[in-house]
Residue, then its C-alpha position, 0 to 999 in steps of 0.5 A: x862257321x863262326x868262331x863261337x860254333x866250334x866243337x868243345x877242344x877245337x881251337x878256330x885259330x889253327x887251321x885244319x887241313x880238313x876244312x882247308x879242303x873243305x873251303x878249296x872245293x867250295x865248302x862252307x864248314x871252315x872258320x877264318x884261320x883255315x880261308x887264310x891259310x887256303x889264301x896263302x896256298x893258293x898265292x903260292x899254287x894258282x892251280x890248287x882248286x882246281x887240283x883238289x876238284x880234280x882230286x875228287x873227280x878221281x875218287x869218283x873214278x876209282x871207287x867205281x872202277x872197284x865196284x865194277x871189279x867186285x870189290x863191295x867193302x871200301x876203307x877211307x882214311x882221312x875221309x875228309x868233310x863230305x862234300x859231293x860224290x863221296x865214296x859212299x854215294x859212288x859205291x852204293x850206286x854201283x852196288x847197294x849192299x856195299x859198306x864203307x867205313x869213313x875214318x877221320x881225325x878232326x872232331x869237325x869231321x867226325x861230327x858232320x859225317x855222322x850228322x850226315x849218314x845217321x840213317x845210312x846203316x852201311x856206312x859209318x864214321x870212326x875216329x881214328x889216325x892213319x899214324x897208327x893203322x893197327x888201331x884202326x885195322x883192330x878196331x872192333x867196330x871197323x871189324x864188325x862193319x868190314x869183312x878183312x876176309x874178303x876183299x877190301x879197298x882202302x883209300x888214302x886220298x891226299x893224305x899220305x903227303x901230311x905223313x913228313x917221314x918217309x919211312x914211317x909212310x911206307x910202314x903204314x900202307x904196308x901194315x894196311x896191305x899186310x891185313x887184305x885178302x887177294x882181291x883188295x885195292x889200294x887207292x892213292x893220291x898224292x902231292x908232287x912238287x909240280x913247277x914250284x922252286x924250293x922258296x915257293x915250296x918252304x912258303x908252302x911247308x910253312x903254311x902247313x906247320x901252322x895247321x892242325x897236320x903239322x907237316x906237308x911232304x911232296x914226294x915224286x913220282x918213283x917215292x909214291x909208286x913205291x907205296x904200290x908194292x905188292x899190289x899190281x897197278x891197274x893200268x894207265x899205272x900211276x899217272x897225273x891226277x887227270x888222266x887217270x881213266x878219264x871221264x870226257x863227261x868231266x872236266x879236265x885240269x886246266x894248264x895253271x902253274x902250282x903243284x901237281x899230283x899223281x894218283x894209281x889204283x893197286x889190286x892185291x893179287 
Protein backbone atom coordinates (compact mmCIF):
# COMPACT_ATOMS: atom_id res chain seq x y z
CA UNK A 1 0.00 0.00 0.00
CA UNK A 2 1.12 3.60 -0.64
CA UNK A 3 1.32 6.03 1.73
CA UNK A 4 -1.18 8.29 -0.17
CA UNK A 5 -3.91 5.23 0.06
CA UNK A 6 -4.18 5.10 3.87
CA UNK A 7 -7.60 5.59 5.38
CA UNK A 8 -8.65 9.20 6.86
CA UNK A 9 -6.60 9.07 10.80
CA UNK A 10 -4.29 6.64 9.76
CA UNK A 11 -0.69 7.55 10.03
CA UNK A 12 1.61 5.32 7.69
CA UNK A 13 4.44 6.23 9.77
CA UNK A 14 3.44 4.09 12.83
CA UNK A 15 3.63 0.60 12.41
CA UNK A 16 0.58 -1.40 13.00
CA UNK A 17 0.90 -4.81 14.58
CA UNK A 18 -1.87 -5.96 12.14
CA UNK A 19 -0.02 -5.10 9.14
CA UNK A 20 3.21 -6.36 10.81
CA UNK A 21 1.57 -9.86 10.74
CA UNK A 22 0.13 -9.07 7.61
CA UNK A 23 3.65 -8.74 6.00
CA UNK A 24 5.06 -11.63 8.09
CA UNK A 25 2.77 -14.06 6.42
CA UNK A 26 3.44 -12.58 3.17
CA UNK A 27 0.87 -10.02 2.69
CA UNK A 28 0.82 -7.04 0.84
CA UNK A 29 -1.88 -4.48 3.04
CA UNK A 30 1.33 -2.89 4.87
CA UNK A 31 2.95 0.61 4.40
CA UNK A 32 6.93 0.94 4.69
CA UNK A 33 7.22 1.81 8.48
CA UNK A 34 5.49 -1.78 9.33
CA UNK A 35 8.31 -3.90 6.72
CA UNK A 36 10.91 -2.05 8.54
CA UNK A 37 9.69 -2.88 11.72
CA UNK A 38 9.13 -6.64 10.70
CA UNK A 39 13.01 -6.02 9.48
CA UNK A 40 13.82 -5.41 12.69
CA UNK A 41 12.12 -8.30 14.21
CA UNK A 42 13.14 -10.61 12.40
CA UNK A 43 16.99 -9.36 12.65
CA UNK A 44 16.39 -10.17 16.25
CA UNK A 45 14.18 -13.68 15.65
CA UNK A 46 15.39 -15.44 12.67
CA UNK A 47 12.49 -17.76 13.26
CA UNK A 48 9.27 -15.17 13.58
CA UNK A 49 7.71 -16.17 10.02
CA UNK A 50 7.94 -19.18 10.07
CA UNK A 51 6.09 -18.80 13.83
CA UNK A 52 3.16 -16.56 12.69
CA UNK A 53 2.73 -19.35 9.57
CA UNK A 54 2.92 -21.89 12.38
CA UNK A 55 0.52 -19.65 14.08
CA UNK A 56 -2.25 -19.79 11.50
CA UNK A 57 -1.84 -23.28 11.08
CA UNK A 58 -2.88 -23.89 14.48
CA UNK A 59 -6.02 -21.68 14.19
CA UNK A 60 -6.71 -23.63 11.34
CA UNK A 61 -6.36 -26.70 13.79
CA UNK A 62 -8.17 -25.39 16.68
CA UNK A 63 -11.24 -24.08 15.28
CA UNK A 64 -12.11 -27.08 13.38
CA UNK A 65 -11.51 -29.38 16.43
CA UNK A 66 -14.39 -26.87 17.84
CA UNK A 67 -16.30 -27.66 15.03
CA UNK A 68 -16.18 -31.28 15.60
CA UNK A 69 -16.95 -30.58 19.14
CA UNK A 70 -20.55 -28.78 18.46
CA UNK A 71 -19.51 -25.67 18.98
CA UNK A 72 -20.89 -23.53 15.75
CA UNK A 73 -20.68 -19.62 17.05
CA UNK A 74 -16.71 -18.36 17.29
CA UNK A 75 -15.74 -14.94 18.70
CA UNK A 76 -12.18 -13.48 17.43
CA UNK A 77 -10.63 -10.82 19.11
CA UNK A 78 -7.81 -8.89 17.14
CA UNK A 79 -8.80 -11.03 14.03
CA UNK A 80 -6.16 -9.55 12.23
CA UNK A 81 -6.13 -8.77 8.27
CA UNK A 82 -7.64 -11.84 6.49
CA UNK A 83 -5.27 -13.80 4.76
CA UNK A 84 -5.79 -17.86 4.02
CA UNK A 85 -7.77 -20.11 6.27
CA UNK A 86 -9.44 -17.63 8.35
CA UNK A 87 -11.70 -18.63 11.10
CA UNK A 88 -14.56 -18.10 8.81
CA UNK A 89 -13.70 -20.35 5.93
CA UNK A 90 -12.70 -23.22 8.65
CA UNK A 91 -15.66 -23.01 10.31
CA UNK A 92 -18.29 -22.88 7.68
CA UNK A 93 -16.77 -25.79 6.02
CA UNK A 94 -17.22 -27.86 9.05
CA UNK A 95 -20.53 -26.55 9.54
CA UNK A 96 -22.40 -23.89 7.04
CA UNK A 97 -24.59 -22.29 9.53
CA UNK A 98 -21.80 -21.33 11.99
CA UNK A 99 -21.58 -17.62 12.51
CA UNK A 100 -18.54 -15.94 13.72
CA UNK A 101 -17.92 -12.38 14.58
CA UNK A 102 -14.38 -10.78 13.82
CA UNK A 103 -13.40 -8.01 16.08
CA UNK A 104 -10.44 -5.49 15.42
CA UNK A 105 -9.33 -2.33 16.14
CA UNK A 106 -6.97 -0.87 13.43
CA UNK A 107 -9.16 0.96 10.82
CA UNK A 108 -7.00 -1.07 7.90
CA UNK A 109 -8.77 -4.30 9.37
CA UNK A 110 -11.87 -3.42 9.88
CA UNK A 111 -12.32 -1.98 6.23
CA UNK A 112 -10.56 -4.85 4.38
CA UNK A 113 -12.55 -7.70 6.20
CA UNK A 114 -16.06 -5.98 5.56
CA UNK A 115 -14.64 -5.66 1.97
CA UNK A 116 -13.94 -9.05 1.90
CA UNK A 117 -17.23 -10.79 3.76
CA UNK A 118 -19.80 -8.17 2.44
CA UNK A 119 -22.03 -10.94 0.92
CA UNK A 120 -21.15 -13.37 3.95
CA UNK A 121 -24.14 -12.86 5.99
CA UNK A 122 -22.80 -15.35 8.81
CA UNK A 123 -19.90 -13.42 9.38
CA UNK A 124 -19.22 -10.01 10.54
CA UNK A 125 -16.51 -7.48 11.46
CA UNK A 126 -17.19 -5.19 14.56
CA UNK A 127 -14.67 -2.50 16.07
CA UNK A 128 -13.71 -3.13 19.20
CA UNK A 129 -10.64 -3.58 21.81
CA UNK A 130 -9.86 -6.60 23.89
CA UNK A 131 -8.89 -3.89 26.74
CA UNK A 132 -12.20 -3.44 27.27
CA UNK A 133 -14.22 -6.96 26.91
CA UNK A 134 -17.49 -5.82 28.26
CA UNK A 135 -18.04 -3.32 25.47
CA UNK A 136 -17.73 -6.07 23.14
CA UNK A 137 -19.64 -9.17 25.12
CA UNK A 138 -22.46 -5.80 25.51
CA UNK A 139 -22.25 -4.74 22.13
CA UNK A 140 -25.60 -5.14 20.54
CA UNK A 141 -24.69 -6.19 17.13
CA UNK A 142 -22.33 -9.26 18.61
CA UNK A 143 -25.64 -10.23 20.63
CA UNK A 144 -27.67 -10.19 17.58
CA UNK A 145 -24.86 -12.10 15.66
CA UNK A 146 -23.98 -14.71 18.61
CA UNK A 147 -26.26 -16.57 21.10
CA UNK A 148 -24.18 -16.21 24.74
CA UNK A 149 -26.82 -18.95 25.71
CA UNK A 150 -25.13 -21.61 24.02
CA UNK A 151 -21.83 -22.35 23.23
CA UNK A 152 -19.63 -19.90 22.36
CA UNK A 153 -15.37 -20.22 21.23
CA UNK A 154 -13.65 -17.38 21.64
CA UNK A 155 -10.43 -16.68 20.07
CA UNK A 156 -7.37 -14.80 21.22
CA UNK A 157 -4.79 -15.58 18.77
CA UNK A 158 -1.31 -13.43 19.39
CA UNK A 159 -2.87 -10.84 20.96
CA UNK A 160 -2.72 -11.39 24.79
CA UNK A 161 1.20 -10.66 24.40
CA UNK A 162 0.14 -6.77 23.16
CA UNK A 163 -1.66 -6.67 26.80
CA UNK A 164 1.84 -5.57 28.98
CA UNK A 165 0.07 -5.70 32.70
CA UNK A 166 -0.52 -9.12 33.77
CA UNK A 167 -3.34 -8.46 35.76
CA UNK A 168 -5.22 -6.40 33.53
CA UNK A 169 -4.68 -9.71 30.95
CA UNK A 170 -5.94 -12.17 33.33
CA UNK A 171 -9.00 -9.61 34.13
CA UNK A 172 -9.78 -9.71 30.61
CA UNK A 173 -10.23 -13.61 29.76
CA UNK A 174 -11.79 -13.80 32.92
CA UNK A 175 -14.54 -11.42 31.97
CA UNK A 176 -14.72 -13.09 28.52
CA UNK A 177 -15.14 -16.68 30.41
CA UNK A 178 -17.61 -15.39 32.97
CA UNK A 179 -20.10 -14.57 30.11
CA UNK A 180 -20.01 -18.31 28.38
CA UNK A 181 -22.13 -21.16 28.75
CA UNK A 182 -20.89 -24.77 29.42
CA UNK A 183 -19.75 -26.06 26.12
CA UNK A 184 -17.65 -22.84 25.39
CA UNK A 185 -14.09 -22.69 24.28
CA UNK A 186 -11.30 -20.68 24.74
CA UNK A 187 -8.63 -20.67 22.17
CA UNK A 188 -5.02 -19.24 22.80
CA UNK A 189 -1.72 -18.38 21.44
CA UNK A 190 0.79 -16.60 22.86
CA UNK A 191 4.52 -15.27 22.75
CA UNK A 192 7.13 -16.79 24.93
CA UNK A 193 10.71 -15.89 25.59
CA UNK A 194 12.28 -18.43 23.45
CA UNK A 195 16.41 -18.45 23.46
CA UNK A 196 16.16 -14.73 23.13
CA UNK A 197 18.81 -13.00 26.26
CA UNK A 198 17.39 -10.05 27.95
CA UNK A 199 19.21 -7.24 25.27
CA UNK A 200 17.63 -9.24 22.36
CA UNK A 201 14.17 -9.03 24.07
CA UNK A 202 14.46 -5.14 25.26
CA UNK A 203 15.63 -4.57 21.10
CA UNK A 204 12.38 -6.50 20.52
CA UNK A 205 10.22 -4.29 23.35
CA UNK A 206 11.56 -1.60 21.87
CA UNK A 207 10.22 -2.24 18.22
CA UNK A 208 7.03 -2.78 19.44
CA UNK A 209 6.98 0.69 21.54
CA UNK A 210 6.99 2.52 18.34
CA UNK A 211 3.71 0.44 16.82
CA UNK A 212 0.30 1.34 17.07
CA UNK A 213 0.23 -1.46 20.18
CA UNK A 214 2.50 0.28 22.30
CA UNK A 215 3.72 -2.65 24.04
CA UNK A 216 4.69 -6.36 23.68
CA UNK A 217 4.95 -8.93 26.80
CA UNK A 218 6.32 -12.46 26.66
CA UNK A 219 5.25 -14.57 29.16
CA UNK A 220 5.94 -18.23 30.23
CA UNK A 221 4.53 -20.89 30.19
CA UNK A 222 2.89 -21.35 33.93
CA UNK A 223 1.80 -17.15 33.26
CA UNK A 224 -0.18 -18.30 30.18
CA UNK A 225 -1.67 -21.80 31.51
CA UNK A 226 -3.14 -19.46 33.91
CA UNK A 227 -5.30 -17.84 31.51
CA UNK A 228 -7.21 -21.42 31.22
CA UNK A 229 -8.54 -21.14 34.61
CA UNK A 230 -11.84 -22.50 34.82
CA UNK A 231 -11.81 -24.28 31.64
CA UNK A 232 -10.47 -27.98 31.09
CA UNK A 233 -7.47 -28.25 28.79
CA UNK A 234 -8.03 -30.35 25.60
CA UNK A 235 -5.42 -32.65 25.66
CA UNK A 236 -1.85 -32.32 24.43
CA UNK A 237 -2.69 -29.38 27.02
CA UNK A 238 -0.68 -26.14 26.37
CA UNK A 239 2.05 -27.07 24.34
CA UNK A 240 4.60 -25.62 21.59
CA UNK A 241 2.57 -23.74 18.77
CA UNK A 242 3.40 -27.14 16.44
CA UNK A 243 2.62 -29.70 18.26
CA UNK A 244 -0.60 -28.91 19.19
CA UNK A 245 -2.69 -31.97 17.53
CA UNK A 246 -0.41 -31.79 14.48
CA UNK A 247 -1.34 -31.98 11.12
CA UNK A 248 1.47 -34.29 9.29
CA UNK A 249 -0.39 -32.77 5.68
CA UNK A 250 1.27 -29.36 7.43
CA UNK A 251 4.38 -28.41 7.66
CA UNK A 252 6.15 -28.43 11.00
CA UNK A 253 8.43 -25.27 12.68
CA UNK A 254 11.69 -25.78 11.63
CA UNK A 255 14.83 -25.50 14.38
CA UNK A 256 15.62 -21.68 14.10
CA UNK A 257 16.68 -19.39 16.67
CA UNK A 258 13.92 -16.44 18.13
CA UNK A 259 11.28 -16.67 20.03
CA UNK A 260 8.62 -19.37 20.51
CA UNK A 261 5.10 -19.73 21.44
CA UNK A 262 2.54 -21.84 23.17
CA UNK A 263 -0.82 -22.33 22.19
CA UNK A 264 -3.89 -24.60 24.26
CA UNK A 265 -7.66 -24.84 23.48
CA UNK A 266 -10.12 -24.67 27.13
CA UNK A 267 -13.57 -26.09 26.84
CA UNK A 268 -15.76 -24.49 29.69
CA UNK A 269 -17.24 -27.59 31.49
Amino acid sequence: MEAEQAPVGIDPAVPSVARIYDYLLGGKDNFASDRAAAQKIIDLTPNVREGVQANRRFLSRAVRFLADTGVRQFLDIGAGLPTQENVHQVALRANPDARIVYIDNDPIVLAHGRALLEDNKQTIVLDGDLREPRAILDDPRVNAHLDFTQPVAVLLLAVLHFIPEDDLAESIVGTLRDRLAPGSGLVISHLSYGDLDEDQLAEGQAVYTRTSAGAVRPRSHAQILRYFDGFTLVEPGLVSTDTWRPDPRQPQLPALPGVDGYTGVGLLP
